[in-house]
C-alpha positions, 0 to 999 in steps of 0.5 A: 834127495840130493838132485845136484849130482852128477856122474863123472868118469875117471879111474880108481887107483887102488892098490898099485892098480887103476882101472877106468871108473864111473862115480857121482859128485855133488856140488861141494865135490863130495863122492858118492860111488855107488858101485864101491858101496855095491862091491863092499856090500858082497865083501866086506874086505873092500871097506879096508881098501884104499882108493884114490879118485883121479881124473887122468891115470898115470902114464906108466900104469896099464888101465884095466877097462871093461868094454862092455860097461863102459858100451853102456855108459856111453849108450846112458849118454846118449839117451838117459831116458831110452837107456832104459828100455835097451837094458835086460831085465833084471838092470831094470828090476834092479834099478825098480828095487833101488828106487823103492829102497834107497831114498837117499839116492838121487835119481842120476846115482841109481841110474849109475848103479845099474850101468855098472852091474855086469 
């Protein structure tokens, strides 16, 4: 288990596209972005999709935003630990289940995950 990540924010830029983005880096820059694994395990096509990490988005791109992930990002934040007991139910079951079957992830990466289901 990889206990030196950290979750950043930044955007994806994809397919003449950006949109506002969370991921995990570890200390030698690798990416591990649970939220594409999770989109690529619903469909397989995101495999063949190209992407670019980048920190500060173009200036003539419109960013596509969702509000309310990014409301409980800044809500995990805040709190990381009381985080938890503000989310429903089935976040928390979800970040139960990923817990018991990703032992590979580090605890910060399955924190992310469940702040990006919507």
């Amino acid at each position: 288990m990889n206990k030196n990540i950290t979750a950043v924010q930044g955007f994806l830029k994809s397919q003449g596209n950006v949109c506002w983005h969370v991921w995990c880096i570890d200390e030698h820059g690798n990416i591990e972005d649970v939220g594409w694994e999770l989109a690529k395990r619903e469909d397989p096509r995101f495999s063949n999709v190209e992407k670019e990490y980048i920190m500060v988005p173009p200036d003539d791109i419109e960013i596509d935003k969702d509000l309310e992930v990014e409301d409980r990002w800044e809500k995990y934040k805040q709190d990381a630990k009381g985080y938890w007991k503000t989310e429903p139910m089935a976040h928390q079951n979800f970040r139960a289940k990923m817990f018991r079957e990703a032992k590979v992830c580090s605890l910060k990466s399955l924190q992310l995950m469940s702040t990006q289901i919507v």
